[in-house]
Structure formats: C-alpha cells, structure tokens
PDB file of N, CA, C and O in Angstrom:
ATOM      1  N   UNK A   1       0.842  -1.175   0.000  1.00  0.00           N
ATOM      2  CA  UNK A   1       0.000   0.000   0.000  1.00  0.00           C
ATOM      3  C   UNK A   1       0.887   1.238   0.000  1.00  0.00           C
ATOM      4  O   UNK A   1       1.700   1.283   0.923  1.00  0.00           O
ATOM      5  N   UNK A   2       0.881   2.444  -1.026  1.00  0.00           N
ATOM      6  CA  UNK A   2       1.115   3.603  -0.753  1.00  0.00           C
ATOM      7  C   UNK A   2       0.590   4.517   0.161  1.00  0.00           C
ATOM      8  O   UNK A   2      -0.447   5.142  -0.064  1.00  0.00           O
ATOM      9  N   UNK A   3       1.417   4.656   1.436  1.00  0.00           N
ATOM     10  CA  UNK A   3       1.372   5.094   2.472  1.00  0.00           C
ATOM     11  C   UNK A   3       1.120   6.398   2.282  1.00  0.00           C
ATOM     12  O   UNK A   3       0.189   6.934   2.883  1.00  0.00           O
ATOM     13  N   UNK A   4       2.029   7.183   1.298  1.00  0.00           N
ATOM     14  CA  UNK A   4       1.682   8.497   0.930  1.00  0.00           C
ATOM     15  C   UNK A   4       0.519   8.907   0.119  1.00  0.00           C
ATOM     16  O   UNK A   4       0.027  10.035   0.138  1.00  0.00           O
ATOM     17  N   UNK A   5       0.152   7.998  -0.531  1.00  0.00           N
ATOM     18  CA  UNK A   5      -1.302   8.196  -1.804  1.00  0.00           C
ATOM     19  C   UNK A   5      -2.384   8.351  -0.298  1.00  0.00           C
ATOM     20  O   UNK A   5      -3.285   9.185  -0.205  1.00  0.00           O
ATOM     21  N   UNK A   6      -2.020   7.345   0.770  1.00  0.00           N
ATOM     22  CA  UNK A   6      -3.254   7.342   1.695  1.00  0.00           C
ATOM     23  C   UNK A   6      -3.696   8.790   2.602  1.00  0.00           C
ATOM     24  O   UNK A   6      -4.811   9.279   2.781  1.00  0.00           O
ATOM     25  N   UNK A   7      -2.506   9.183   3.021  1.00  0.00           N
ATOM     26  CA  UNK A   7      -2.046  10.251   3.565  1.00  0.00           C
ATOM     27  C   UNK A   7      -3.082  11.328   3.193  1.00  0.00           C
ATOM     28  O   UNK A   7      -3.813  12.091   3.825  1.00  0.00           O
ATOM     29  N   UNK A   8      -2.753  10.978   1.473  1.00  0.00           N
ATOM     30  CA  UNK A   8      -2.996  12.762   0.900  1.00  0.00           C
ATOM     31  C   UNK A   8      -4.965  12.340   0.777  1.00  0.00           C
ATOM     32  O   UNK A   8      -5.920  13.061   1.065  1.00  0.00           O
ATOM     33  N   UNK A   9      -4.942  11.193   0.345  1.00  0.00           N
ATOM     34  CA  UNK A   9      -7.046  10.854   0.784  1.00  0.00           C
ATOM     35  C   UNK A   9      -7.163  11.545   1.771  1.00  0.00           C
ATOM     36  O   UNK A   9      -7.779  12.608   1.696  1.00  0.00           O
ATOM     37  N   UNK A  10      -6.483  11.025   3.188  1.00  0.00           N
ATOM     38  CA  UNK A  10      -7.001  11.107   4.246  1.00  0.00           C
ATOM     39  C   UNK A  10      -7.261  12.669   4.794  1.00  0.00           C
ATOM     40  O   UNK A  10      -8.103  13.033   5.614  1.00  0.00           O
ATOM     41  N   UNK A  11      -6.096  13.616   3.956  1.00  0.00           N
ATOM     42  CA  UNK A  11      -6.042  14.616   4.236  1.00  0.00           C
ATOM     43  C   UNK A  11      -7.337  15.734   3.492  1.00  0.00           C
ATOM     44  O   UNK A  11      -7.992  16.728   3.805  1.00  0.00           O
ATOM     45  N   UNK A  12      -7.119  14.621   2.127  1.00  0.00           N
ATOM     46  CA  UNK A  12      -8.441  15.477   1.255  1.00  0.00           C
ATOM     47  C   UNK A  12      -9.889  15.330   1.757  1.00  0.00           C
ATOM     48  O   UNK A  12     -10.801  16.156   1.773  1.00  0.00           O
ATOM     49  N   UNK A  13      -9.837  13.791   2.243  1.00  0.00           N
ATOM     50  CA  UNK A  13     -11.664  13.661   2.457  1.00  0.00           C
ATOM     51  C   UNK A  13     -11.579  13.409   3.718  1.00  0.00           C
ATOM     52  O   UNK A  13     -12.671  13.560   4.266  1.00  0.00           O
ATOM     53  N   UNK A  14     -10.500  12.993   4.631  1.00  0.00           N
ATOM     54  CA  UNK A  14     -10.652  12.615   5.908  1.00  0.00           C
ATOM     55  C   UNK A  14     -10.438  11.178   6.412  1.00  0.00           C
ATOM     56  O   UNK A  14     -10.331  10.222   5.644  1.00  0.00           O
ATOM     57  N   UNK A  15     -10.379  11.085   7.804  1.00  0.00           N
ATOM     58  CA  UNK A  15      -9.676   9.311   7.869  1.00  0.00           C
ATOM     59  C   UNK A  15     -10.628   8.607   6.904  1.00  0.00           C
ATOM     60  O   UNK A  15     -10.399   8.475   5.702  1.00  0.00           O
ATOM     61  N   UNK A  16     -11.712   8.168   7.537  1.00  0.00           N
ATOM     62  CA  UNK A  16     -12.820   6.808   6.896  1.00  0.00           C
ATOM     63  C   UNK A  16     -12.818   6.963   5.538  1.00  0.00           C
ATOM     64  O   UNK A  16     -12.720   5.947   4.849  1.00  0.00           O
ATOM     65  N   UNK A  17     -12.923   8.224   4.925  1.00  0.00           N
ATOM     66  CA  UNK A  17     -13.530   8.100   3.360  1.00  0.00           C
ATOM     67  C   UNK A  17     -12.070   8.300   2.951  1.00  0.00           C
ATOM     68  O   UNK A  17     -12.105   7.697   1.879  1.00  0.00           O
ATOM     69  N   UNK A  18     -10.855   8.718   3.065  1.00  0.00           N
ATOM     70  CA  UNK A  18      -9.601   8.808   2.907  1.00  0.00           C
ATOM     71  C   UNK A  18      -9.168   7.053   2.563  1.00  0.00           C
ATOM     72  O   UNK A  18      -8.751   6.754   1.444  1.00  0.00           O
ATOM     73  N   UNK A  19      -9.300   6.183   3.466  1.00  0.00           N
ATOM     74  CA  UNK A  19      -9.582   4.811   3.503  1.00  0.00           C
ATOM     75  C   UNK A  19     -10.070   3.886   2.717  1.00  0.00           C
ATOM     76  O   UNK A  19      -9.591   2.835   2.290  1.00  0.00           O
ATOM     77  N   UNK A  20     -11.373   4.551   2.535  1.00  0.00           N
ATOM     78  CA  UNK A  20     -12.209   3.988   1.548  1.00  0.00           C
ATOM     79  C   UNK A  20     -11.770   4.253   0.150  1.00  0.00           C
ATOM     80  O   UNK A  20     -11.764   3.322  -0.656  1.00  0.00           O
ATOM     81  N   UNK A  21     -11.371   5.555  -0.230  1.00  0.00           N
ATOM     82  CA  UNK A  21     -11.248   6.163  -1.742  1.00  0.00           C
ATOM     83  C   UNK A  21      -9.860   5.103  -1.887  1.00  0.00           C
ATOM     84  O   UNK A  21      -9.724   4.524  -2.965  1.00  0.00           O
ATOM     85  N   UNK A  22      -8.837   4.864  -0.780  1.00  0.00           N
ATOM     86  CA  UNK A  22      -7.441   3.847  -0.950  1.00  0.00           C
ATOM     87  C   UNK A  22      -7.888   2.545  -1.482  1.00  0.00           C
ATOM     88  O   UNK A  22      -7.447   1.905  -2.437  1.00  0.00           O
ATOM     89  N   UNK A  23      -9.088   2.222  -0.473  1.00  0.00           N
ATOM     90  CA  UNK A  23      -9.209   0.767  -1.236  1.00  0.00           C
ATOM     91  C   UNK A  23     -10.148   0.559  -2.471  1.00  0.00           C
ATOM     92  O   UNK A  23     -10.323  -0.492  -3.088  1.00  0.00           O
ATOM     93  N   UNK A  24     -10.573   1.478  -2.644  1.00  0.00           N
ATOM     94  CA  UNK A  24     -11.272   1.434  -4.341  1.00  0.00           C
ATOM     95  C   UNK A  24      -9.900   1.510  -5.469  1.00  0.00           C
ATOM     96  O   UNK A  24      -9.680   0.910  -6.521  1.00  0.00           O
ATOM     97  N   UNK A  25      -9.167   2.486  -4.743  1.00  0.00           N
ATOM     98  CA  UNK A  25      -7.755   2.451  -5.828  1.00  0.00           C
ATOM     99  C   UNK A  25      -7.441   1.453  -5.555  1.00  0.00           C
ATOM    100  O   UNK A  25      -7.916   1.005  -6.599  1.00  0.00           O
ATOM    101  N   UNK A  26      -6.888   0.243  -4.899  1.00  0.00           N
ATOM    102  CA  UNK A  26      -6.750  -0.905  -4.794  1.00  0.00           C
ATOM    103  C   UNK A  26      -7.400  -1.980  -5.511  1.00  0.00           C
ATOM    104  O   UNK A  26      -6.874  -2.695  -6.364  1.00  0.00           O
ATOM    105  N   UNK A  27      -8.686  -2.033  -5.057  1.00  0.00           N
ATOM    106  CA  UNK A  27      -9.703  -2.610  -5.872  1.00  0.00           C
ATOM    107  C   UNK A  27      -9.698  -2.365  -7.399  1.00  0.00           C
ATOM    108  O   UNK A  27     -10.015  -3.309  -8.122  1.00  0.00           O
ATOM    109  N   UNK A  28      -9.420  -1.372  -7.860  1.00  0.00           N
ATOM    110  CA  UNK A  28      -9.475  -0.997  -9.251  1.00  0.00           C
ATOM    111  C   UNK A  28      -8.151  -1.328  -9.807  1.00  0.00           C
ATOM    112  O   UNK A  28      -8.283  -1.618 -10.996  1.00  0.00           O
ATOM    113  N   UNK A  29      -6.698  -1.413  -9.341  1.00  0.00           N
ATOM    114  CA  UNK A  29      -5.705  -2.098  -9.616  1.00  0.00           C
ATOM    115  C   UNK A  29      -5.685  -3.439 -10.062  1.00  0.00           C
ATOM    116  O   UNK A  29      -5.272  -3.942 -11.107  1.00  0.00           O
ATOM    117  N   UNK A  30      -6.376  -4.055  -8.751  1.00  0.00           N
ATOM    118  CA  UNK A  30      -6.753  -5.525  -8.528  1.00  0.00           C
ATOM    119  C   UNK A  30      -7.517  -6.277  -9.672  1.00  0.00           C
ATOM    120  O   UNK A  30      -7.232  -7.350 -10.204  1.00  0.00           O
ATOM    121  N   UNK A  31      -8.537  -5.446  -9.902  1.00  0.00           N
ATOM    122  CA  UNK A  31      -9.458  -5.599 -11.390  1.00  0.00           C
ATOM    123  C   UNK A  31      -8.523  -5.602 -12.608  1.00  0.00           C
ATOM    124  O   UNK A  31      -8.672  -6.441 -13.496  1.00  0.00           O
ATOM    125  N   UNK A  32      -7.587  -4.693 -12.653  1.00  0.00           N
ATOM    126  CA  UNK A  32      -7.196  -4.699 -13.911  1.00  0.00           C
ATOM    127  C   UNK A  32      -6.550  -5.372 -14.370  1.00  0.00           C
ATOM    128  O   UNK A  32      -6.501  -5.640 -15.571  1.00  0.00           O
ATOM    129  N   UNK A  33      -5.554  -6.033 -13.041  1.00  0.00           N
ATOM    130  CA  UNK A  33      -4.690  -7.259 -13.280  1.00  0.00           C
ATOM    131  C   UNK A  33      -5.540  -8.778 -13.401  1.00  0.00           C
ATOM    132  O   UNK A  33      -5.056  -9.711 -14.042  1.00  0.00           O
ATOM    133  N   UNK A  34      -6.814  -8.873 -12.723  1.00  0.00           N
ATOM    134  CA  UNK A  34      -7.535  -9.898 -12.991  1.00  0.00           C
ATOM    135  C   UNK A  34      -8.218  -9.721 -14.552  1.00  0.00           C
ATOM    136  O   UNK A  34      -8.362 -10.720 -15.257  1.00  0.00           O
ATOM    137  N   UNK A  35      -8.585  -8.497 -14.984  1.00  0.00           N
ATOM    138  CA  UNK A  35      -9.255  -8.404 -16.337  1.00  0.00           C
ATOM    139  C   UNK A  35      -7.641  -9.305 -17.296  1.00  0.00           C
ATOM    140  O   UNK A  35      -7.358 -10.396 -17.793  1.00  0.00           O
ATOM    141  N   UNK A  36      -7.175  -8.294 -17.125  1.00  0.00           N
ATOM    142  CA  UNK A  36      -5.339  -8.650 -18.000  1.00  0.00           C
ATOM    143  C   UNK A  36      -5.365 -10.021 -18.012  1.00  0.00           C
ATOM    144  O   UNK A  36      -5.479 -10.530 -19.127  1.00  0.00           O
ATOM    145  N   UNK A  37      -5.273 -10.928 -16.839  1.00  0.00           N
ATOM    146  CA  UNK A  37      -4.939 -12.189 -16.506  1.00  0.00           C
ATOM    147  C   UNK A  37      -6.361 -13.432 -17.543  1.00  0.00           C
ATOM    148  O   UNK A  37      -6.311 -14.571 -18.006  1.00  0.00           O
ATOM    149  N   UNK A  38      -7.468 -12.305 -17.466  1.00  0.00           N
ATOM    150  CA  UNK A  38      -8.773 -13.285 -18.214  1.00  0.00           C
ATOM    151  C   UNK A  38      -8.494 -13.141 -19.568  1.00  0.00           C
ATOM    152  O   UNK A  38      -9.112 -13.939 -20.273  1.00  0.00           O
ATOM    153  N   UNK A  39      -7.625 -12.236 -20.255  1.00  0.00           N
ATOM    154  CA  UNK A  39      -7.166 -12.305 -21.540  1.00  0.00           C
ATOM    155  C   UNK A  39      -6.713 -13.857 -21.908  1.00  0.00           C
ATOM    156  O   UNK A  39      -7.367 -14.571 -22.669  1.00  0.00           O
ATOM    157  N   UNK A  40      -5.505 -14.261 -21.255  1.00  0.00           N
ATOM    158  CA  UNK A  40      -5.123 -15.346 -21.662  1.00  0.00           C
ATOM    159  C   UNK A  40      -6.078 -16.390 -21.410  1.00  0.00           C
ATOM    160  O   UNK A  40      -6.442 -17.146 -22.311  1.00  0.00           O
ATOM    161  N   UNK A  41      -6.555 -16.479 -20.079  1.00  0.00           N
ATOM    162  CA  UNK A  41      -7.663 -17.575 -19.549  1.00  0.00           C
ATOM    163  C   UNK A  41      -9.014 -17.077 -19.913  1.00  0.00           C
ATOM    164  O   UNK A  41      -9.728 -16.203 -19.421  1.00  0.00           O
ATOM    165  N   UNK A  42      -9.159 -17.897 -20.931  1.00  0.00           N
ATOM    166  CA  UNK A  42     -10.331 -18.096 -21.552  1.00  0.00           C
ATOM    167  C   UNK A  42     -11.254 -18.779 -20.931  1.00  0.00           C
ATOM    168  O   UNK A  42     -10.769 -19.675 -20.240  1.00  0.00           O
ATOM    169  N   UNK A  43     -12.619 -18.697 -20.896  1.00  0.00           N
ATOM    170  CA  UNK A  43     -13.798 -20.174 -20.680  1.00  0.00           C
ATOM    171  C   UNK A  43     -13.261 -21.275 -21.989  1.00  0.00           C
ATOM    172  O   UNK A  43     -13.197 -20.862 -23.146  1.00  0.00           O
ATOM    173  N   UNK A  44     -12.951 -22.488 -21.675  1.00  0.00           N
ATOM    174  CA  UNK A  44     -13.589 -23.414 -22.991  1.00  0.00           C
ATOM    175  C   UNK A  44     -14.452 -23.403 -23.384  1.00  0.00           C
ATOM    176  O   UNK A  44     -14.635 -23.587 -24.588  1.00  0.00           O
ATOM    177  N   UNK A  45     -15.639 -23.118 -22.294  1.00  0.00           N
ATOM    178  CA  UNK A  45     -17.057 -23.464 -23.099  1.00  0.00           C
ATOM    179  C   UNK A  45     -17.324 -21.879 -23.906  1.00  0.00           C
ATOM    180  O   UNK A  45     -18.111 -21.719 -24.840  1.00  0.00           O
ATOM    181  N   UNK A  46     -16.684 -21.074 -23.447  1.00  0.00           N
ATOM    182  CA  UNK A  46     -16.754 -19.492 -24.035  1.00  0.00           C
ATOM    183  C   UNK A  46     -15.771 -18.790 -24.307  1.00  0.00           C
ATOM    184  O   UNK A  46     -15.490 -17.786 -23.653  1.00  0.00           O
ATOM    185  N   UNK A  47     -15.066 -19.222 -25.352  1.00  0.00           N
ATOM    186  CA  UNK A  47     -13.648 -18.321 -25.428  1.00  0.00           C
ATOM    187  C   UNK A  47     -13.424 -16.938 -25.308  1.00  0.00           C
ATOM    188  O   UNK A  47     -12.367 -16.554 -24.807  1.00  0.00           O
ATOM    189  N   UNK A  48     -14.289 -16.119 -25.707  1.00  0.00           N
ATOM    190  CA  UNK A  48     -14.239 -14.902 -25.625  1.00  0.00           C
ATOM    191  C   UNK A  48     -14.896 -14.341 -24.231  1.00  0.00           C
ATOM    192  O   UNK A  48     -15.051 -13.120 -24.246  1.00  0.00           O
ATOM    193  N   UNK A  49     -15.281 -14.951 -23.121  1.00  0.00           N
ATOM    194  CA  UNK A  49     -15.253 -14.863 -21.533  1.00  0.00           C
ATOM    195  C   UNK A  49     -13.799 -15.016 -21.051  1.00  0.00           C
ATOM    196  O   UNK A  49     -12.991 -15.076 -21.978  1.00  0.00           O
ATOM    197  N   UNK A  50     -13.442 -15.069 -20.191  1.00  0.00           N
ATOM    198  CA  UNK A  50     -12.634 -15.293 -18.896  1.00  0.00           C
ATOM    199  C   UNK A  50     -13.265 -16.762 -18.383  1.00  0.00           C
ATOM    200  O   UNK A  50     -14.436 -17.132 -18.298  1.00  0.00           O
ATOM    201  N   UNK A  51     -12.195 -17.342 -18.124  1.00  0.00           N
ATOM    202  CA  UNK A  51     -12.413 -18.585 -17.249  1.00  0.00           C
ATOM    203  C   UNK A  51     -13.790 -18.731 -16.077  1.00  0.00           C
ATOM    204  O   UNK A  51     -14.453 -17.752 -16.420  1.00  0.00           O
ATOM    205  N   UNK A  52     -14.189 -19.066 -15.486  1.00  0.00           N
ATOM    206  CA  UNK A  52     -15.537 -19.223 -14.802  1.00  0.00           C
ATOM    207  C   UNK A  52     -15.121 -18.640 -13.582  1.00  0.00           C
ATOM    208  O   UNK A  52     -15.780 -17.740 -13.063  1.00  0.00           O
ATOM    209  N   UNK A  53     -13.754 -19.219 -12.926  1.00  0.00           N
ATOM    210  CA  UNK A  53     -13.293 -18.618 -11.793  1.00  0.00           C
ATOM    211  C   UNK A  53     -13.164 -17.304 -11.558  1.00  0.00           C
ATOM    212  O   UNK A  53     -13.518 -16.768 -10.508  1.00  0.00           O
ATOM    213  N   UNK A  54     -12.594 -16.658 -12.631  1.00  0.00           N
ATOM    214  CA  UNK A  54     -11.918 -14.860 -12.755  1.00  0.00           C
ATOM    215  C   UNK A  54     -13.173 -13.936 -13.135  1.00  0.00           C
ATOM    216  O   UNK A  54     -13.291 -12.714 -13.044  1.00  0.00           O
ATOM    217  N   UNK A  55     -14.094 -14.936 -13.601  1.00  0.00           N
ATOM    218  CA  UNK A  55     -15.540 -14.095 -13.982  1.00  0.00           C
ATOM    219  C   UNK A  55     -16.401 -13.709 -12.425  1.00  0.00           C
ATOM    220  O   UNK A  55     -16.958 -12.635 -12.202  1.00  0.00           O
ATOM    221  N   UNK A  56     -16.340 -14.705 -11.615  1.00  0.00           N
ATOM    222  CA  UNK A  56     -16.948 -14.849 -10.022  1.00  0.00           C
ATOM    223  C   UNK A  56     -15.751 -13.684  -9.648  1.00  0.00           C
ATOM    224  O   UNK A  56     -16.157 -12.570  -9.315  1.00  0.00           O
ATOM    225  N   UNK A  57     -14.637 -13.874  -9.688  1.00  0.00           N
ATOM    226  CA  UNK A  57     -13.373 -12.771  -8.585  1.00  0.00           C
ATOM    227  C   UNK A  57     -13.890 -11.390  -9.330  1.00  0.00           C
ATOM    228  O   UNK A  57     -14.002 -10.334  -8.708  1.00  0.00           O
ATOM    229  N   UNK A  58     -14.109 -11.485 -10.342  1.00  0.00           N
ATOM    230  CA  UNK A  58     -14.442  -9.876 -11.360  1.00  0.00           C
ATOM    231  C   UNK A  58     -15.664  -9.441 -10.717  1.00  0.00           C
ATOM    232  O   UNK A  58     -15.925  -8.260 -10.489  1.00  0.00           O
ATOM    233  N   UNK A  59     -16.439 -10.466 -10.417  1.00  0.00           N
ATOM    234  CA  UNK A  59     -17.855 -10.077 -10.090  1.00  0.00           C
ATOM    235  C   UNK A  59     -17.525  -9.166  -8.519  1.00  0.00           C
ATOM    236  O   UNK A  59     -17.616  -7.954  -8.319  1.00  0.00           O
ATOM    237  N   UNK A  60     -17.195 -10.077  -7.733  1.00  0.00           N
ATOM    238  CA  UNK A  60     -16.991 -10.098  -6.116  1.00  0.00           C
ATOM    239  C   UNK A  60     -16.651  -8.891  -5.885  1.00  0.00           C
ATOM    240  O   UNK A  60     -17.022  -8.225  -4.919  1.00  0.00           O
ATOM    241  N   UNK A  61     -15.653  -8.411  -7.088  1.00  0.00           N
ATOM    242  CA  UNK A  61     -14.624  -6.630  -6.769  1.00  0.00           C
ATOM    243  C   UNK A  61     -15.222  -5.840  -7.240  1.00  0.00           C
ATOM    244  O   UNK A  61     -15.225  -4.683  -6.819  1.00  0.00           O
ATOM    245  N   UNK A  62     -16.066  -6.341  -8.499  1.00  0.00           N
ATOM    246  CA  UNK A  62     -17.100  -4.775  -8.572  1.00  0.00           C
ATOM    247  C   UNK A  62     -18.104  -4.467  -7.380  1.00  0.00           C
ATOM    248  O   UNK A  62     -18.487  -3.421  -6.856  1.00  0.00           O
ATOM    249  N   UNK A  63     -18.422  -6.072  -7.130  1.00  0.00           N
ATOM    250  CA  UNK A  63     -19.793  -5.432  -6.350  1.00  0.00           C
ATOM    251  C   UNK A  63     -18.437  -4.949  -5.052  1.00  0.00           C
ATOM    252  O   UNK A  63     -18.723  -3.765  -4.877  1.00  0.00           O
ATOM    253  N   UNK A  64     -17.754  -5.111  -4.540  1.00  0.00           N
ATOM    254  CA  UNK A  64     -16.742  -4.949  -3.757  1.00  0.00           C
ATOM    255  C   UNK A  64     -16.667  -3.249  -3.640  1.00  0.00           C
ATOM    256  O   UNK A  64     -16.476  -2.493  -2.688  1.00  0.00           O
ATOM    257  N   UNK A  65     -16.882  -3.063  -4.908  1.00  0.00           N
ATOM    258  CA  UNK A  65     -16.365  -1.260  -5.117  1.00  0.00           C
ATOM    259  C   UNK A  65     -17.370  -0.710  -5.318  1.00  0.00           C
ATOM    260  O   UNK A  65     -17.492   0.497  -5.109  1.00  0.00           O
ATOM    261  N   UNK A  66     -18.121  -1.299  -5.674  1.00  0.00           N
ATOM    262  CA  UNK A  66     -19.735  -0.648  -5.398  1.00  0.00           C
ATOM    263  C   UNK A  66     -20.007  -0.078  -3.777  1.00  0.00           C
ATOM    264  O   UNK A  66     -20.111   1.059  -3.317  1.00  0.00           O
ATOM    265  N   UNK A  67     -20.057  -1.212  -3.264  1.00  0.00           N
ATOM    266  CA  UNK A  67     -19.802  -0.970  -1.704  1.00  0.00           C
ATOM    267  C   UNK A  67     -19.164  -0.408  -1.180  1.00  0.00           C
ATOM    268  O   UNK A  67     -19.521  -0.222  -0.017  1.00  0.00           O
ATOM    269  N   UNK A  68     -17.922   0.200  -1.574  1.00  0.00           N
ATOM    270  CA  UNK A  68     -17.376   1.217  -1.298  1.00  0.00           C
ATOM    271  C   UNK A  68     -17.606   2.687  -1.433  1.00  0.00           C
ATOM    272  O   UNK A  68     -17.356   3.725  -0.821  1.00  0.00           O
ATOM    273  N   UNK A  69     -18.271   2.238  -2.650  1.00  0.00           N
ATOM    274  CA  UNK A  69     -18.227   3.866  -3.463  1.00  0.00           C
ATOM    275  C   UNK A  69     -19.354   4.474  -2.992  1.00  0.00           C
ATOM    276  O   UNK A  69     -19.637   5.672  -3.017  1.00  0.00           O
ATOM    277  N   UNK A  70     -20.033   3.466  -2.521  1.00  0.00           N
ATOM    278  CA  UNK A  70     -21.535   4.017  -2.158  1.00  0.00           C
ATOM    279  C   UNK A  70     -21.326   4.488  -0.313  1.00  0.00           C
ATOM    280  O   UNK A  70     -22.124   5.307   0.143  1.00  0.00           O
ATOM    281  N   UNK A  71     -20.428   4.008   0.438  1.00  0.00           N
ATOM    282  CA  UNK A  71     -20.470   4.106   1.743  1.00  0.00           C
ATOM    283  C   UNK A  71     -19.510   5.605   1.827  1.00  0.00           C
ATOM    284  O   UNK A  71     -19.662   6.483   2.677  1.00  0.00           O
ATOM    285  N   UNK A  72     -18.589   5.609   0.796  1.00  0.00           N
ATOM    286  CA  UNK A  72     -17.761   6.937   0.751  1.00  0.00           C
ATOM    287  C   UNK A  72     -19.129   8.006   0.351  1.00  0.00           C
ATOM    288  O   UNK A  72     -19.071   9.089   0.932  1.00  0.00           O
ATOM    289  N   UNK A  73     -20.333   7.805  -0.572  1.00  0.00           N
ATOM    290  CA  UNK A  73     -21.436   8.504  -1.167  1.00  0.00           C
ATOM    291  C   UNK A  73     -21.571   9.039   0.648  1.00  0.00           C
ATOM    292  O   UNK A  73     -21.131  10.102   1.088  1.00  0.00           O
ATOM    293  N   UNK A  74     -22.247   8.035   1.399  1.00  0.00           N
ATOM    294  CA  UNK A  74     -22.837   8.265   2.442  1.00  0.00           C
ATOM    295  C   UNK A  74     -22.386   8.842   3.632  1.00  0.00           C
ATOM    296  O   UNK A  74     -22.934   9.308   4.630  1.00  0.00           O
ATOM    297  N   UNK A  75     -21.092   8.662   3.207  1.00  0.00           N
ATOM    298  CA  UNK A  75     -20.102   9.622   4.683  1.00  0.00           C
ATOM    299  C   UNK A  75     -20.147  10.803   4.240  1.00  0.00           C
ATOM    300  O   UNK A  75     -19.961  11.714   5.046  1.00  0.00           O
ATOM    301  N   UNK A  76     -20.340  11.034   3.202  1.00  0.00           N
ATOM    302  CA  UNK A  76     -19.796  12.419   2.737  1.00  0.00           C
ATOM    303  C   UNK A  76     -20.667  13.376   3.497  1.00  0.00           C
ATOM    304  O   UNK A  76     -20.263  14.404   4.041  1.00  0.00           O
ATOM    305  N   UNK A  77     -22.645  12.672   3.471  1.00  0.00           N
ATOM    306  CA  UNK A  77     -23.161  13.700   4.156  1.00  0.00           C
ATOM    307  C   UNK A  77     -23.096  13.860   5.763  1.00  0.00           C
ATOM    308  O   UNK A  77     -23.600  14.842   6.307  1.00  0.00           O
TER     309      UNK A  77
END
C-alpha cells in the first residue's frame, strides 16, 4: 500500500472516506490485473469470456467497489 497516496485521501476527504477512496484504488488495480490475466484464460465453453473462476473474482470486486463507493457517497453527508 502507498502510504503516501493514503495520507494525501485522508487529508483530502478525511480518515474513513480517505480509507475507503485507498481501497477502491486498490480494488481498481486488482481488477485490472484480474481483467489482463482473463485475456489469456479463456472459458472453454466461451472463449471470448474469462475462465468461470476470474468471472466470479471480477464479479466479487465490482460489487466490492460498489460498496465502497456508495459508503464513501454516504459519509460524505
């Protein structure tokens, strides 16, 4: 984790949503290397999908960042 990227959240929106905005950047890292990784791993039964496994982990981190994005929505007020 960039200690300093967290810092400057925490300083812009505050501890909790400072926190939160870190692990959506995380989360959104995380995605991109799992999207990257479903390039090569294909479904057999669907080549142009992602494997069955990386399609469930893809799923888990959006709704993952959904949940985030929406609890950072709600601190704000």
């Amino acid at each position: 984790m960039d200690r300093e990227q967290l810092e400057r959240y925490q300083f812009q929106l505050g501890e909790n949503r400072g926190k939160l905005a870190m692990a959506s950047d995380l989360l959104t890292d995380a995605l991109v290397l799992v999207g990257q990784h479903g390039v090569y791993c294909t479904s057999a039964r669907q080549p142009n999908k992602p494997a069955m496994d990386l399609q469930i982990i893809l799923q888990c981190m959006n709704e993952s960042k959904e949940l985030i994005l929406q609890a950072m929505e709600a601190a704000k007020s």
